[in-house]
C-alpha positions as CSV (number, residue, x, y, z in Angstrom):
1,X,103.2,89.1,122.7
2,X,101.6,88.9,126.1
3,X,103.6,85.8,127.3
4,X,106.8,87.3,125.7
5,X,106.4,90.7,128.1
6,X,105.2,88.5,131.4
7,X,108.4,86.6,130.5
8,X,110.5,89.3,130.3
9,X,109.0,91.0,133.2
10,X,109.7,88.0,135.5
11,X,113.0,87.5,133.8
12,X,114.3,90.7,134.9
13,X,112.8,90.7,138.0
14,X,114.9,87.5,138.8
15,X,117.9,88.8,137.1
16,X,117.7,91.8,139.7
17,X,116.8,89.6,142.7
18,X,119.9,88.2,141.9
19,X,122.2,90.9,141.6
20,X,121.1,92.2,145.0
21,X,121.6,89.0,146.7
22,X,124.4,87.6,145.5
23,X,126.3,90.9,144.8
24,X,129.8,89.4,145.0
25,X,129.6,86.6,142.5
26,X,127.3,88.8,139.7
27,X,129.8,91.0,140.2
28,X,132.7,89.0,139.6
29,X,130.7,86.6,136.4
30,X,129.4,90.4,135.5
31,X,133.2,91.5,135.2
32,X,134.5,88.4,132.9
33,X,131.7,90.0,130.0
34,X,132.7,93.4,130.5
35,X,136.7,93.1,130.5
36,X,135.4,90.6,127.4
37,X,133.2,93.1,125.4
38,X,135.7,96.3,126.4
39,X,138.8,94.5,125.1
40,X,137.3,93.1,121.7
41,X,135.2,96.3,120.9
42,X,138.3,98.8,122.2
43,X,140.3,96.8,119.7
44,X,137.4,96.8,116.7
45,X,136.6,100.8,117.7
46,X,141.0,101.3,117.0
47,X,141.2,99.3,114.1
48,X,138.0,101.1,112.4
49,X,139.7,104.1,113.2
50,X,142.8,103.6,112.0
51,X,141.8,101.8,109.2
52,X,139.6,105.1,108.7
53,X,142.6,107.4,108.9
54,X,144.9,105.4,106.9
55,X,142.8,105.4,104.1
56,X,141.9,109.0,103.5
57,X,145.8,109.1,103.8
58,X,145.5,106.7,100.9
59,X,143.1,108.4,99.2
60,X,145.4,111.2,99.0
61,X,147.2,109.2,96.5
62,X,144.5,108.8,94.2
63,X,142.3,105.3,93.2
64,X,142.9,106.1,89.5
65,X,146.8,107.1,89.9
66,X,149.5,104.7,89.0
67,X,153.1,105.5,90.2
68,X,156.2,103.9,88.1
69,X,159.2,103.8,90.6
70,X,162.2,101.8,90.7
71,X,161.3,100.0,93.9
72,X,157.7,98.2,94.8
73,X,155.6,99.4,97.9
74,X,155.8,96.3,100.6
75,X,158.5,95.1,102.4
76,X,156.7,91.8,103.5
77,X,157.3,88.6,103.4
78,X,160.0,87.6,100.4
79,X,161.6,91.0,99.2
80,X,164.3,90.4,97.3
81,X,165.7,94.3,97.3
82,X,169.0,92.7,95.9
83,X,167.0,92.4,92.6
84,X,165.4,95.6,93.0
85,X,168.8,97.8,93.1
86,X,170.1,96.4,90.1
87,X,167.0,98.5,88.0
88,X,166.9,102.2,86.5
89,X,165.4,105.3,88.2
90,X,162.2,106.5,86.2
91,X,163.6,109.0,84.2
92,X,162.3,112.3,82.1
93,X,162.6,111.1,78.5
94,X,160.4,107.8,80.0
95,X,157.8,110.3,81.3
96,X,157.8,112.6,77.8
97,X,157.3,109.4,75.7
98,X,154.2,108.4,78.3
99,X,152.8,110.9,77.3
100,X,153.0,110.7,73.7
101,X,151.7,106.7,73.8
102,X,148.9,106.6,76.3
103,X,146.0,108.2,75.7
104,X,143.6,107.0,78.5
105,X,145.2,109.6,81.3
106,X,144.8,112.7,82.5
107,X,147.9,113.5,83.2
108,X,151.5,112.7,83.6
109,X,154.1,114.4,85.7
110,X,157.7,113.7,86.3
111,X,158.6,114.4,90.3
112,X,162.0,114.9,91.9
113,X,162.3,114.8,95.8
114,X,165.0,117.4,97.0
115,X,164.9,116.7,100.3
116,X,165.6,118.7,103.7
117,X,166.6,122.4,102.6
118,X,166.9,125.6,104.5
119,X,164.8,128.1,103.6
120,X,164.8,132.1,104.5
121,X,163.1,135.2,104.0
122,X,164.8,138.1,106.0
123,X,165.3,136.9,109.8
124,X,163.0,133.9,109.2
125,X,164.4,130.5,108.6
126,X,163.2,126.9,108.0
127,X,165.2,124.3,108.6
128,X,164.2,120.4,106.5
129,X,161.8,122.0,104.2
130,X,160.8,118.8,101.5
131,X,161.4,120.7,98.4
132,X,160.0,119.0,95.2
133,X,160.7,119.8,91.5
134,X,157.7,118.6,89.2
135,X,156.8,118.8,85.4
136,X,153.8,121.2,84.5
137,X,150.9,118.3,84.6
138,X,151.7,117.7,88.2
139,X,148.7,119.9,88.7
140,X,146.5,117.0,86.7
141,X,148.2,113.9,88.5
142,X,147.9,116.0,92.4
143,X,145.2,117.8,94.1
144,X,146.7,121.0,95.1
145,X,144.5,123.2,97.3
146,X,145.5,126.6,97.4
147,X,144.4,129.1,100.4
148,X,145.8,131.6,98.3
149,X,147.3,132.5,95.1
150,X,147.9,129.9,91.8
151,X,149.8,127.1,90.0
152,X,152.4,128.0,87.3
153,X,151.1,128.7,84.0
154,X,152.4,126.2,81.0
155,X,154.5,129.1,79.9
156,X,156.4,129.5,83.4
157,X,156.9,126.1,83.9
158,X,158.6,125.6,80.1
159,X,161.1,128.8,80.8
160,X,161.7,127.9,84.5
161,X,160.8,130.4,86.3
162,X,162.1,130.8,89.9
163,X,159.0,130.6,91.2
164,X,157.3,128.3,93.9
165,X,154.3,127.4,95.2
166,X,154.7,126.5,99.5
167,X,152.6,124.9,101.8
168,X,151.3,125.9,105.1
169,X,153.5,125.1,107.8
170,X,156.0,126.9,105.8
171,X,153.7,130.3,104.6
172,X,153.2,130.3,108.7
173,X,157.0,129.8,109.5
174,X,158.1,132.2,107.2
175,X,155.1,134.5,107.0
176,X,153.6,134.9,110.3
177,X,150.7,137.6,110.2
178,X,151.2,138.3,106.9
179,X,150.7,137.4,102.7
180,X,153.1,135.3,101.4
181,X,151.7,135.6,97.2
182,X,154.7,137.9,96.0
183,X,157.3,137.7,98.8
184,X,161.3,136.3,97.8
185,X,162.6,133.4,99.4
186,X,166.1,131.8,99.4
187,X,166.0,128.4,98.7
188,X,170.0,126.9,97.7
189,X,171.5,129.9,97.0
190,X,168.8,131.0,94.6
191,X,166.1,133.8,95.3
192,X,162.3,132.1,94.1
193,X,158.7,134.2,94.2
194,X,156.3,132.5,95.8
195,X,153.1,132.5,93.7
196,X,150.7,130.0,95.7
197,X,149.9,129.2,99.4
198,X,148.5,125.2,99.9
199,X,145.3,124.8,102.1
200,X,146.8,123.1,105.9
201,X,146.4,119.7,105.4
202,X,147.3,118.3,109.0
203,X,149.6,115.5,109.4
204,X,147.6,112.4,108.4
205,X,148.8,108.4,109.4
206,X,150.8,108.1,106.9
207,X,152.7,111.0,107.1
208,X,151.5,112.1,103.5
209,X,151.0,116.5,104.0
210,X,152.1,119.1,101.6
211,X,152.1,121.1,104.6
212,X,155.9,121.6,104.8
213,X,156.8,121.0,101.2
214,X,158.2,123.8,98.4
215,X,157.0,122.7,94.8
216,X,158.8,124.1,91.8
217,X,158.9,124.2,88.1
218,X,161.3,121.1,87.2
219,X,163.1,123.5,84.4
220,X,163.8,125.8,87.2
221,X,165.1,123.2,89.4
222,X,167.7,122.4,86.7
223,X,169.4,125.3,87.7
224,X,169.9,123.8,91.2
225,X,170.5,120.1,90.8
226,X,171.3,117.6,88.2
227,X,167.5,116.3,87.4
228,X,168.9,113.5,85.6
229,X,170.3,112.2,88.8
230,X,168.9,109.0,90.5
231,X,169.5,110.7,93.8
232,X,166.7,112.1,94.0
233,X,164.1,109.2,94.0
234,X,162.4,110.4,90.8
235,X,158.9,108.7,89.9
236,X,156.4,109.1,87.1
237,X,153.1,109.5,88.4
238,X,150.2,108.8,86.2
239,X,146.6,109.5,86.6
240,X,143.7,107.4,84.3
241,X,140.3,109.1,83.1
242,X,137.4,108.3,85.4
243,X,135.6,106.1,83.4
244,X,139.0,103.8,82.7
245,X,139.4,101.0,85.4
246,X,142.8,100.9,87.1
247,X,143.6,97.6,86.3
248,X,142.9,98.6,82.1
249,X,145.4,101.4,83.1
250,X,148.1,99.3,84.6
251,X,148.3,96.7,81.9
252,X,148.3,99.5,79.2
253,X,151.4,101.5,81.2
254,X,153.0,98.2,81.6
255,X,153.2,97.1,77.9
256,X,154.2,100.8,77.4
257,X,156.8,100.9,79.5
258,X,158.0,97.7,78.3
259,X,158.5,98.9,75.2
260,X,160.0,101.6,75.9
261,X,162.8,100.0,77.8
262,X,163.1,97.7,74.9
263,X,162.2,94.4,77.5
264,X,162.0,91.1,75.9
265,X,158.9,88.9,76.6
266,X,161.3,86.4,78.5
267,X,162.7,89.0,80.9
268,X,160.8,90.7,83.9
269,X,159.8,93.8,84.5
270,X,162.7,96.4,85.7
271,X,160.3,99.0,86.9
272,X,157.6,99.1,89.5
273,X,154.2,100.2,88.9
274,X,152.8,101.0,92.4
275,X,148.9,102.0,93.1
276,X,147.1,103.1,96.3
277,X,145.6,99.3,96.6
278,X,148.7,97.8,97.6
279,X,148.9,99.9,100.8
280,X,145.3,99.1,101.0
281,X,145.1,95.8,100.9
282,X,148.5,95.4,103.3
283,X,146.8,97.2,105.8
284,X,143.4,94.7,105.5
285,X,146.5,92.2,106.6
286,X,147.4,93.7,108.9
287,X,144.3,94.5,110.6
288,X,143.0,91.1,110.1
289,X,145.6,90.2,112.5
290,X,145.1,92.5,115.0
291,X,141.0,91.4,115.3
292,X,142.1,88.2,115.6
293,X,144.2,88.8,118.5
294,X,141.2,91.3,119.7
295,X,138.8,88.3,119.4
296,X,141.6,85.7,121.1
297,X,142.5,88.1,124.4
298,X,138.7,89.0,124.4
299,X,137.5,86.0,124.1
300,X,139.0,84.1,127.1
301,X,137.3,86.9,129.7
302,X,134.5,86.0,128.2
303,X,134.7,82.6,128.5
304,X,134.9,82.7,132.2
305,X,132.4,85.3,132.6
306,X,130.1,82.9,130.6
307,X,131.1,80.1,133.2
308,X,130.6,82.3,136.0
309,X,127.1,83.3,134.3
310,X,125.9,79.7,133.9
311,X,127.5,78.9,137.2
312,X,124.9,82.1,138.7
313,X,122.1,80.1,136.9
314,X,122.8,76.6,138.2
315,X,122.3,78.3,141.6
316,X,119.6,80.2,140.8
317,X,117.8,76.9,139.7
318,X,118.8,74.8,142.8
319,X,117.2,78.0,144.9
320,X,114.3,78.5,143.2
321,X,112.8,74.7,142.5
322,X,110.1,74.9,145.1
323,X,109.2,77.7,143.3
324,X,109.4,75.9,139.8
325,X,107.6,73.0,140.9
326,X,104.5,75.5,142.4
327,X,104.3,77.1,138.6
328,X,104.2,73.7,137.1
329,X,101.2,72.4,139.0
330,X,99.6,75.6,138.5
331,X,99.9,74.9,134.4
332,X,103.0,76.5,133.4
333,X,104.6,74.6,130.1
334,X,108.5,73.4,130.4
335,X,109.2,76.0,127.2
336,X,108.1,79.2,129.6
337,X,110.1,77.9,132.3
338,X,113.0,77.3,130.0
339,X,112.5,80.6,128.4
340,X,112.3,82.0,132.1
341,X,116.0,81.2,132.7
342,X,117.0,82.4,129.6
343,X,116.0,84.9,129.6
344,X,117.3,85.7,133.0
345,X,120.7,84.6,131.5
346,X,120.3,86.7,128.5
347,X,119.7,90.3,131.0
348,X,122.7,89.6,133.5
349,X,125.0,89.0,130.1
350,X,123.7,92.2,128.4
351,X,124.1,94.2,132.0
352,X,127.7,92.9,131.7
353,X,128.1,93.8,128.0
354,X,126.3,97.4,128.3
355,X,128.5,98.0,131.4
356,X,131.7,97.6,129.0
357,X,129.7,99.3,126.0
358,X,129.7,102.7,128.4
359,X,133.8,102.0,129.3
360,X,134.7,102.3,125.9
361,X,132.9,104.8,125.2
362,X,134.5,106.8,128.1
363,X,137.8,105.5,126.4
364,X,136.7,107.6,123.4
365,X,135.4,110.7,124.9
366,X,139.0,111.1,127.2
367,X,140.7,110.4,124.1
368,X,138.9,112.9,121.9
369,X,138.9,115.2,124.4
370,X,142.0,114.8,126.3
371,X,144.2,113.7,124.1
372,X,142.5,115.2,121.4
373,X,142.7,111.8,119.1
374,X,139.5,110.8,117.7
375,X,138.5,107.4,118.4
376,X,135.1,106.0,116.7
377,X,132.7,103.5,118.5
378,X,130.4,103.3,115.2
379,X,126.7,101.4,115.2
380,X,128.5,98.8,114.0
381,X,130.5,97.9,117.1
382,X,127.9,98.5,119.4
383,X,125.4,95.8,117.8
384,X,128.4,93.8,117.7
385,X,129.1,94.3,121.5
386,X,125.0,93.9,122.1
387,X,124.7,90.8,119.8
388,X,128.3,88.8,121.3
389,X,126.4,89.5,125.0
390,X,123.2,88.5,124.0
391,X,124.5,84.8,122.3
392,X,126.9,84.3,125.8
393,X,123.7,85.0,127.7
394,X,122.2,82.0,125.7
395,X,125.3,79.8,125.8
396,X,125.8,80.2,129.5
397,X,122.2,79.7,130.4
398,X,120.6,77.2,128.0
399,X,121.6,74.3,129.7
400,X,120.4,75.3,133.6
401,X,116.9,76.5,131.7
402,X,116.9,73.3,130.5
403,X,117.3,71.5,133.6
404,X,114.4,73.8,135.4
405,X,112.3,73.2,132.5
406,X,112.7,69.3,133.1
407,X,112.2,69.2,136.8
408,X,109.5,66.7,138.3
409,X,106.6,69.4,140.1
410,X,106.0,67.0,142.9
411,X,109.8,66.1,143.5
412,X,110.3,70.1,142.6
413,X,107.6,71.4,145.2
414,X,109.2,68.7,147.9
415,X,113.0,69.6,147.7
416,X,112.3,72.4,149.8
């Protein structure tokens, strides 16, 4: 423990000897490591955020909650959508017979998506309000939130009462500074009580917010629309029980769906049953790739500020072997010379990665701040940052430690 502090001691010592004297070219091998350790953990410190953001959007959706659509979530690679018009909409006998054959769920709603409506109440309007028409158990298969007031009883719901349940953006549009629970809108032509108020969600990554939707009874929506129309993207959603696994789920609403739709064996499926992994596991994809690169365009600075590190050392060798050749005769082993350099390679790498450590960070406080987007630099990358320093350090400077540590003392202590 002593020789490993007197090491590091001298180490340093050298290390700053030879920032001060040769303040040009450390600065310049110094600069390869930061622009190196900024660019690969800027890009790791994004991607976790990202990746952070996208999946509580996910989450939204639910890890137990399947969703039986005409089209698949994707889009990459092979999609042959020429296959995918030719198949049914979901439609509302399919959801009524779900839930007569599965048992393992909590609930299963039928959703219409009435898209882009005006809405009023006196001299307030709203212009692309995302109106949506759901079956009672929508309440089971979504978490709503409410500020204030309720969802529609059973009994509502059946009779199709022109009632509606709103979400933020639109209480504050067409309620500013005052209750909404009671107030009558005009949605289509039609007046509607609103009976519930959504908690604000924000706008999330995926653009996933009930914050400017309307949601009402599907029985009252017949009123307005033709619910039997594929128009309207309609979906089945269908949540499991907690202790069911989702996979259990999927193969039990795919056989029943089968059979409803009366499929042979030999044919494929005509429906789509799509699941919050699929976005999950695209976005892994994606964000593999985009490390990669990180790791790529970060790697080449370092590269030459590992070069430029090794290069420091080679001259610190050639500068110091008088000095080298005087600790040898006095009884200093080749390993502590070795571990000398090394460690004086190891400190002017760490400087470099430390002094790009602090940049991102700045990058993160100006965006919280500034640009009020929270960026994350997590323990995680900052051991990463610390650890890809501390093994350049050792790459760059193994080989002059080595060559110091296998100098001749008398033909050290002469060179000078």
């Amino acid at each position: 423990m002593v020789l490993f502090i007197k090491l590091l001691k001298e180490s340093l010592s050298f290390a700053y000897d030879a920032l001060r004297q040769n303040k040009t070219r450390t600065f310049l091998s110094l600069l390869g490591i930061t622009i190196g350790i900024v660019t690969i953990i800027s890009v790791f410190a994004m991607v976790d955020t990202f990746r952070g953001k996208l999946q509580e959007s996910v989450d939204k959706l639910g890890s137990k909650t399947i969703f039986v659509q005409k089209w698949p979530w994707g889009g990459f690679g092979e999609y042959p959508w020429w296959k995918y018009m030719q198949r049914p909409e979901a439609n509302l006998d399919e959801a009524n017979l779900l839930k007569e054959r599965l048992d393992d769920v909590d609930g299963i709603s039928f959703e219409l998506n009435i898209a882009n409506k005006t809405l009023k109440y006196q001299s307030n309007s709203i212009d692309g309000a995302n109106v949506i028409a759901v079956s009672h158990d929508a309440y089971k298969t979504w978490t709503f939130d409410f500020s204030e007031g309720r969802y529609f009883t059973e009994t509502e719901s059946k009779s199709g009462s022109a009632l509606a349940v709103i979400g933020a953006s639109i209480a504050n549009g067409l309620f500013p500074n005052q209750q909404a629970i009671g107030k009558t809108i005009k949605l289509m032509g039609r007046n509607v009580i609103v009976i519930g108020v959504l908690e604000k969600e924000g706008e999330d990554m995926l653009g996933m917010s009930f914050d400017n939707h309307v949601v009402l009874p599907l029985n009252f929506a017949r009123n307005l629309i033709d619910i039997r129309s594929d128009r309207y993207s309609p979906q089945i959603t269908v949540r499991g029980k907690e202790n069911l696994n989702i996979d259990q789920l999927e193969d039990e609403l795919r056989g029943t769906m089968r059979s409803i739709r009366k499929l042979k064996p030999s044919q494929e499926d005509d429906f789509a049953l799509n699941k919050s992994t699929i976005l999950s596991e695209q976005l892994d994809q994606m964000f593999i790739i985009i490390n990669i690169a990180g790791w790529i365009i970060g790697g080449f600075s370092i590269l030459v500020g590992g070069f430029g590190i090794a290069n420091i050392m080679f001259v610190s060798v050639k500068e110091r072997t008088n000095i080298i050749g005087i600790q040898k005769s006095l009884g200093a082993r080749n390993y502590f010379i070795l571990m000398q350099f090394l460690f004086e390679s190891i400190a002017l790498s760490l400087l470099g990665g430390i002094i790009g450590l602090l940049f991102v960070f700045s990058i993160t406080q100006i965006s919280t701040h500034l640009f009020d987007f929270k960026v994350v630099l997590n323990a995680g990358n900052i051991i990463r940052g610390i650890s890809i320093s501390v093994i350049i350090g050792v790459i760059s400077g193994f080989w002059p430690a080595y060559t110091a540590s296998r100098l001749n003392p008398v033909d050290a202590i002469r060179s000078k």
